[in-house]
C-alpha positions in Angstrom: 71.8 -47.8 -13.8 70.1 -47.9 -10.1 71.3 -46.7 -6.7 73.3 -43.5 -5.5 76.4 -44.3 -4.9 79.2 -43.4 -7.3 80.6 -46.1 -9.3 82.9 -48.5 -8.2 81.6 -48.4 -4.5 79.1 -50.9 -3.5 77.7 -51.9 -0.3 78.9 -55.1 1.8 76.8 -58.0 1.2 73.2 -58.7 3.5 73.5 -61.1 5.8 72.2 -64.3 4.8 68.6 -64.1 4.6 65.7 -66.4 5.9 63.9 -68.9 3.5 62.1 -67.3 0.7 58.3 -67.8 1.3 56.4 -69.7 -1.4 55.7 -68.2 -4.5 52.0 -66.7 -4.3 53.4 -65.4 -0.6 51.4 -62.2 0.5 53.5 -58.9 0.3 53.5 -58.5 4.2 54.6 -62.2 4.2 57.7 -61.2 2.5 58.9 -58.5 5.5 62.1 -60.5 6.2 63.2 -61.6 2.8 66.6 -59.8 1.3 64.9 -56.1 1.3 61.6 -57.4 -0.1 60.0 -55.5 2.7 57.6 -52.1 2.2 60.5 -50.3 4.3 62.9 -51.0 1.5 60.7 -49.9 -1.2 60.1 -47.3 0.4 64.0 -46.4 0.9 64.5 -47.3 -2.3 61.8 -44.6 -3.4 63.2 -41.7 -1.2 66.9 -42.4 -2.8 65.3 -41.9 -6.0 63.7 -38.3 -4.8 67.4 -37.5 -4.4 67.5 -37.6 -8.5 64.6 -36.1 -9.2 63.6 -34.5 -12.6 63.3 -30.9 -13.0 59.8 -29.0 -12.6 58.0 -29.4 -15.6 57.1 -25.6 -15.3 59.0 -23.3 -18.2 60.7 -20.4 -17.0 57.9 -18.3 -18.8 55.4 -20.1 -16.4 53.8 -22.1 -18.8 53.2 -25.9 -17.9 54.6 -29.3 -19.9 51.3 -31.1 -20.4 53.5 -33.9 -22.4 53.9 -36.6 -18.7 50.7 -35.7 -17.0 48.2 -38.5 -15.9 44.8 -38.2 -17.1 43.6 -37.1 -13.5 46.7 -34.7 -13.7 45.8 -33.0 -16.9 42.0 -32.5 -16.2 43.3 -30.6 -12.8 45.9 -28.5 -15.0 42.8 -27.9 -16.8 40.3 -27.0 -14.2 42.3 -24.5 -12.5 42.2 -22.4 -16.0 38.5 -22.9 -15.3 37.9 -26.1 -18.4 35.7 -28.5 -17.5 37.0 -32.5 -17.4 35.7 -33.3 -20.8 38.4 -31.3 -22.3 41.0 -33.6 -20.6 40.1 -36.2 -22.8 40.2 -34.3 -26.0 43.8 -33.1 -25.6 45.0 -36.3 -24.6 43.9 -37.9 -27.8 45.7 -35.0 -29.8 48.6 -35.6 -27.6 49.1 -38.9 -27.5 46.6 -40.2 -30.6 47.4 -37.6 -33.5 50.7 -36.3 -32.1 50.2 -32.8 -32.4 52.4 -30.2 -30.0 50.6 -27.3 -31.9 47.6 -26.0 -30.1 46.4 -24.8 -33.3 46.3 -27.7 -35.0 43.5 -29.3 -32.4 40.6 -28.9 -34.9 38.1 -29.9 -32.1 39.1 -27.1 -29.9 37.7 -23.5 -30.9 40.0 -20.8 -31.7 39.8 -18.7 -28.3 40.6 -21.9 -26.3 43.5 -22.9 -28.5 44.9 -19.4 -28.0 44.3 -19.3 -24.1 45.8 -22.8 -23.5 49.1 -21.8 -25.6 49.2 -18.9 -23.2 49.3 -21.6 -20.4 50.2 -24.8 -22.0 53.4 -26.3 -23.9 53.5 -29.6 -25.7 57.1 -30.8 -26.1 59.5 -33.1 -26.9 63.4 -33.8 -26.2 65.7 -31.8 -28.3 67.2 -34.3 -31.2 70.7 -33.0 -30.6 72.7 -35.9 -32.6 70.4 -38.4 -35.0 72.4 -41.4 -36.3 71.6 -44.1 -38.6 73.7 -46.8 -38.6 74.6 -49.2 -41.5 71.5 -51.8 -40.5 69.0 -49.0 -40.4 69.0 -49.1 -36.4 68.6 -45.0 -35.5 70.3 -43.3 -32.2 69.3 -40.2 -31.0 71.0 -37.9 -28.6 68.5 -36.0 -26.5 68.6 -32.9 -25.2 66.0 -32.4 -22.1 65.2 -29.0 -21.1 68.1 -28.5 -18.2 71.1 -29.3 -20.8 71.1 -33.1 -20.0 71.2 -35.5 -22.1 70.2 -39.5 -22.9 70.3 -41.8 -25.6 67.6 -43.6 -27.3 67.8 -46.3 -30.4 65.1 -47.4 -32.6 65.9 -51.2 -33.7 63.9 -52.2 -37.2 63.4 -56.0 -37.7 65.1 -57.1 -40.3 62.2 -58.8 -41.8 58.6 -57.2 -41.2 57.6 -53.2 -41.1 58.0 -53.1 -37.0 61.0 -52.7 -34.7 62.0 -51.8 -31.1 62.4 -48.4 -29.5 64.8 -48.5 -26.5 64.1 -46.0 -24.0 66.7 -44.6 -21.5 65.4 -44.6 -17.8 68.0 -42.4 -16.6 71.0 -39.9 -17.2 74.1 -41.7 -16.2 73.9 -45.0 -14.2 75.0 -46.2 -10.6 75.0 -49.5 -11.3 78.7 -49.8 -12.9 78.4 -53.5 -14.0 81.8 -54.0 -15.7 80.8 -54.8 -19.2 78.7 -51.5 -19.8 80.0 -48.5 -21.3 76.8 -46.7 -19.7 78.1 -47.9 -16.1 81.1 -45.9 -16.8 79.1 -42.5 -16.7 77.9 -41.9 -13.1 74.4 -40.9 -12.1 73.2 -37.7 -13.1 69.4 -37.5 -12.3 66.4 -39.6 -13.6 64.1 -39.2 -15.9 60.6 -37.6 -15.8 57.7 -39.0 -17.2 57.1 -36.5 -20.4 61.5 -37.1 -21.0 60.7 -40.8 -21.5 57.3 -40.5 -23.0 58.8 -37.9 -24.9 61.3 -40.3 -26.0 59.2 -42.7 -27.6 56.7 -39.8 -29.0 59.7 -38.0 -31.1 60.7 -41.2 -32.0 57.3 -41.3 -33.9 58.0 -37.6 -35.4 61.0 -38.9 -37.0 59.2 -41.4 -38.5 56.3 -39.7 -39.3 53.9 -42.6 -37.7 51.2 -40.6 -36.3 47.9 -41.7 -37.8 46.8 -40.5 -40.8 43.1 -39.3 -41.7 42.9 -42.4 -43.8 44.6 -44.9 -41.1 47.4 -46.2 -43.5 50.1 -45.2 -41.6 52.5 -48.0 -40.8 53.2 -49.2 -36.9 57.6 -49.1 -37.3 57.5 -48.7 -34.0 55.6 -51.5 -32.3 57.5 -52.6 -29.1 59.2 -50.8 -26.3 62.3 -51.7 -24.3 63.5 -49.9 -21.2 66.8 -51.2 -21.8 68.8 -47.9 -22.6 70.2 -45.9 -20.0 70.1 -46.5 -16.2 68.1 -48.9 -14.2 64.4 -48.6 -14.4 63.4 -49.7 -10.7 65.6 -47.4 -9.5 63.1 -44.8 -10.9 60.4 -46.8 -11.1 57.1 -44.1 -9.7 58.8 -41.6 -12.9 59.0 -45.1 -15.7 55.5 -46.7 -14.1 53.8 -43.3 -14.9 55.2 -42.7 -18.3 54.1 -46.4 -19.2 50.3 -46.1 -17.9 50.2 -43.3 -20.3 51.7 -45.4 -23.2 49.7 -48.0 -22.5 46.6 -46.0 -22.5 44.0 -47.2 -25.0 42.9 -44.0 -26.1 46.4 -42.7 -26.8 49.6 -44.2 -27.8 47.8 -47.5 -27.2 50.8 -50.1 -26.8 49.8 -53.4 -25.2 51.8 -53.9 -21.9 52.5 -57.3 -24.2 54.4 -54.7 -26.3 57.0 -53.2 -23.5 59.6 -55.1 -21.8 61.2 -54.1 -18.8 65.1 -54.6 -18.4 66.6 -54.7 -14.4 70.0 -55.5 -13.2 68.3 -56.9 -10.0 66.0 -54.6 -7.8 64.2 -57.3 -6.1 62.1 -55.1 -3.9 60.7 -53.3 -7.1 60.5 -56.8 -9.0 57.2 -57.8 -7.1 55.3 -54.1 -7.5 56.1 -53.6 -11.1 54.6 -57.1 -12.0 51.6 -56.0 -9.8 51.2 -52.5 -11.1 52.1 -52.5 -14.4 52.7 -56.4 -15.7 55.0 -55.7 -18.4 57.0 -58.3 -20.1 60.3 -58.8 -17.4 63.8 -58.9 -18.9 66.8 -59.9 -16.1 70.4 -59.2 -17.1 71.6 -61.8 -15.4 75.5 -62.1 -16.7 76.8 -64.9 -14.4 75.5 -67.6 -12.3 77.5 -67.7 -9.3 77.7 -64.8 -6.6 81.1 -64.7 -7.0 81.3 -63.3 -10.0 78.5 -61.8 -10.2 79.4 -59.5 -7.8 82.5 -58.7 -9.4 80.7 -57.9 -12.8 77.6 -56.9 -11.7 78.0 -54.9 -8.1 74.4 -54.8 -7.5 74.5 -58.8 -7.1 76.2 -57.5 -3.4 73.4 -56.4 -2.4 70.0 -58.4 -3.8 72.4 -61.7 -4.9 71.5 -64.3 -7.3 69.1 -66.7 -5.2 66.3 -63.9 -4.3 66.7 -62.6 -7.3 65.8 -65.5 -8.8 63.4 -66.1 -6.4 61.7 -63.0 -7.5 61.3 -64.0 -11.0 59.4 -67.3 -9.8 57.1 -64.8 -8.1 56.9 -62.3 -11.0 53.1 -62.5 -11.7 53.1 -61.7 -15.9 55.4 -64.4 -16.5 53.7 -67.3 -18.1 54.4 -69.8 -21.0 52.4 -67.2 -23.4 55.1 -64.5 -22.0 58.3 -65.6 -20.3 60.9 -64.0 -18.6 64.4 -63.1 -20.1 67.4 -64.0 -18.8 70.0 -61.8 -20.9 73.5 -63.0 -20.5 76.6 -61.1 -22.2 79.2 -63.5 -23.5 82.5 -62.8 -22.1 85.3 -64.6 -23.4 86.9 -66.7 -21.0 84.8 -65.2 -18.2 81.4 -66.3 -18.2 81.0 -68.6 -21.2 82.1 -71.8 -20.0 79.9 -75.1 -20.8 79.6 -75.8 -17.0 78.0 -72.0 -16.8 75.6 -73.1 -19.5 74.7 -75.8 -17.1 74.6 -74.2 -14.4 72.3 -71.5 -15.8 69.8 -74.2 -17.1 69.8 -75.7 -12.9 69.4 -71.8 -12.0 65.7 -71.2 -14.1 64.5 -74.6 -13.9 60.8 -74.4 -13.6 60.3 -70.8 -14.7 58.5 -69.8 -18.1 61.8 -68.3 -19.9 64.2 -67.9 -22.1 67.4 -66.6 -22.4 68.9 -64.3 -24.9 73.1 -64.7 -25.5 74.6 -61.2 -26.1 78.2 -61.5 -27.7 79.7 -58.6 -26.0 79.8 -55.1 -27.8 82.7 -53.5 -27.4 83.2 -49.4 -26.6 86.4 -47.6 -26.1 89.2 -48.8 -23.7 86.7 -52.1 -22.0 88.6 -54.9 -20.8 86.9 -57.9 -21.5 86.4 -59.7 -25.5 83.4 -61.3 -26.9 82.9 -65.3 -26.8 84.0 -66.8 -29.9 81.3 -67.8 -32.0 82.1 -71.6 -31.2 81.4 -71.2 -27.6 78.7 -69.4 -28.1 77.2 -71.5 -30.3 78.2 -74.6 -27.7 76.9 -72.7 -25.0 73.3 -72.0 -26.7 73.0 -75.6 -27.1 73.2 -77.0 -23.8 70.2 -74.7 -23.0 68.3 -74.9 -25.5 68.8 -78.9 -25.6 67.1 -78.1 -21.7 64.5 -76.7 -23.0 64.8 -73.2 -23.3 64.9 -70.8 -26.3 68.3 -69.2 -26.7 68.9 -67.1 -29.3 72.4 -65.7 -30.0 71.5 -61.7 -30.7 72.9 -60.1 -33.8 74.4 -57.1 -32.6 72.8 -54.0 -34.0 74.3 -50.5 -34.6 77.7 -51.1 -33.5 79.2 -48.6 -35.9 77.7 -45.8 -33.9 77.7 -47.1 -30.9 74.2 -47.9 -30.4 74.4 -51.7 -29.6 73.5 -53.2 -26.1 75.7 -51.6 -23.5 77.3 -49.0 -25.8 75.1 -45.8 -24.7 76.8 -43.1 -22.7 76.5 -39.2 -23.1 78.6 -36.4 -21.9 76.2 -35.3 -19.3 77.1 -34.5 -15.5 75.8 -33.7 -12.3 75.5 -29.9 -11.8 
């Protein structure tokens, strides 16, 4: 996931910071806790710049509209001398109807249509691999404009017409927790806005869920879940602008009740995502002492347990109505013992949460094995006898490798 250093390598711990303010604490009263400061946002921000996307303008000349914001497109728009109005009609045949064909915008006269194809392209990521596993969960490979590649799943519940698309952040990951085939693949670059809007959007194509003229057409794809590739926060100004435009009412139109947010740990980005865009908040969490979570996950080093959790007290979306999600892989033998369980229960006292066991997935050559489903089960009930919902995921899409922690492509750094 985050950061820009190769994997493996990781920082020396902080030292021990002051006393984390009270939650409600001011920004600017937060300048000397653990990096929570605007100058380590701000570093954070300029690492990311180091990963940035490619230009979204074709080799022809012609400009990616797919990614814009609203105040973006009507600019794009006014230098080809349209007035702002016609903003608004091509992002509802963007992101309302679906439509990448200029000629199929029935509101827009013939000469226009022609002059904006001239200028204009509406795209979508390549589907280089589809796969569809046993359980109906769908994997796509695909293929951005530069070669580069990410993987995306779509997750149907296995009861009602809806399911879960997982969108990938980044190519490659710098986080290398131990347990995640994606940490294995280093950092290539991050994703632009129209790659993980685009995403989601030929995730509809395949599906065929744009709306229909007589508004039948099912909603299979009703949530989102930056969970796939990389660490969000670690391109956060590239995910925050993709999501405004999903969450857009006159668009794609998915509540902010509707996308989760998955992070290792980027406390400084914790507090200005909840501010900004106040998405649900998912935490992989893994272990609940320092000690090993800085073995299995390397970005503990640096942000470690206790301002992490102290973030998630802060986080402003959480409530009873929408809590916070601890996720916690099951390592057998490693992290799965009953004091853990305990442990974990003391960690989240007091916060609006719950916690979702993962038994481990395995992908070629890891080194750790999943709980066994006795000490998972044993585990599950000493938090939820605390209080807290704690559902044991049933792994999805392991036969093609689509399952949580299992994504990895062939991509590298040119």
């Amino acid at each position: 996931m985050p950061g820009v250093m190769a994997p493996g390598l990781v920082p020396p711990r902080p030292p021990v910071p002051p006393p984390v303010p009270p939650r409600g604490a001011p920004p600017e009263a937060e300048s000397g806790v653990g990096g929570l400061s605007g100058v380590e946002r701000d570093r954070i921000l300029a690492k990311a710049a180091l990963f940035s996307p490619p230009s979204g303008v074709l080799a022809d000349g012609r400009r990616e509209l797919v990614g814009l914001s609203r105040e973006e497109l009507a600019a794009a728009l006014a230098e080809v001398g349209e007035k702002p109005f016609r903003a608004k009609q091509l992002w509802h045949w963007i992101y309302h109807q679906g439509v990448t064909d200029f000629a199929r915008m029935s509101t827009v006269a013939r000469p226009l249509q022609e002059k904006l194809a001239e200028r204009f392209v509406i795209g979508r990521p390549e589907a280089a691999v589809v796969q569809t596993s046993e359980d109906q969960t769908r994997k796509w490979l695909f293929r951005f404009r530069d070669g580069q590649e990410a993987e995306t799943v779509y997750i149907p519940d296995r009861v009602q017409d809806r399911g879960a698309v997982c969108l990938s952040s980044q190519v490659g990951c710098t986080l290398s927790c131990r347990f995640c085939h994606t940490g294995t693949q280093r950092l290539t670059r991050n994703l632009g806005p129209a790659e993980i809007v685009g995403q989601f959007m030929a995730a509809r194509d395949s599906y065929a869920e744009w709306p229909s003229p007589k508004g039948d057409t099912p909603r299979l794809l009703s949530t989102i879940v930056l969970m796939g590739m990389g660490e969000p926060l670690y391109n956060y100004a590239n995910v925050a602008q993709a999501m405004r435009i999903v969450m857009d009412g006159e668009g794609i139109g998915l509540s902010r009740r509707r996308i989760t947010l998955s992070t290792s740990g980027v406390v400084p980005m914790m507090d200005r995502a909840g501010e900004e865009l106040g998405v649900n908040l998912a935490v992989s969490l893994h272990a609940v002492t320092d000690e090993l979570r800085d073995e299995i996950v390397p970005l503990n080093r640096k942000y470690p347990i206790a301002e992490l959790i102290a973030a998630c007290r802060r986080y402003p979306a959480a409530s009873n109505a929408r809590r916070i999600t601890f996720e916690y892989v099951m390592l057998r033998g490693v992290n799965d013992s009953e004091a853990e369980a305990r442990e974990l229960v003391r960690l989240i006292a007091g916060i609006p949460a719950k916690v979702n066991l993962i038994p481990f997935n395995p992908w070629p050559n890891s080194a750790y094995e999943p709980s066994t489903r006795a000490q998972l089960d044993r585990f599950s009930r000493i938090v939820m006898d605390a209080g807290f919902a704690s559902p044991v995921r049933t792994p999805r899409g392991q036969d093609i490798l689509a399952a949580c922690g299992q994504l990895r492509t062939e991509s590298r750094r040119g």
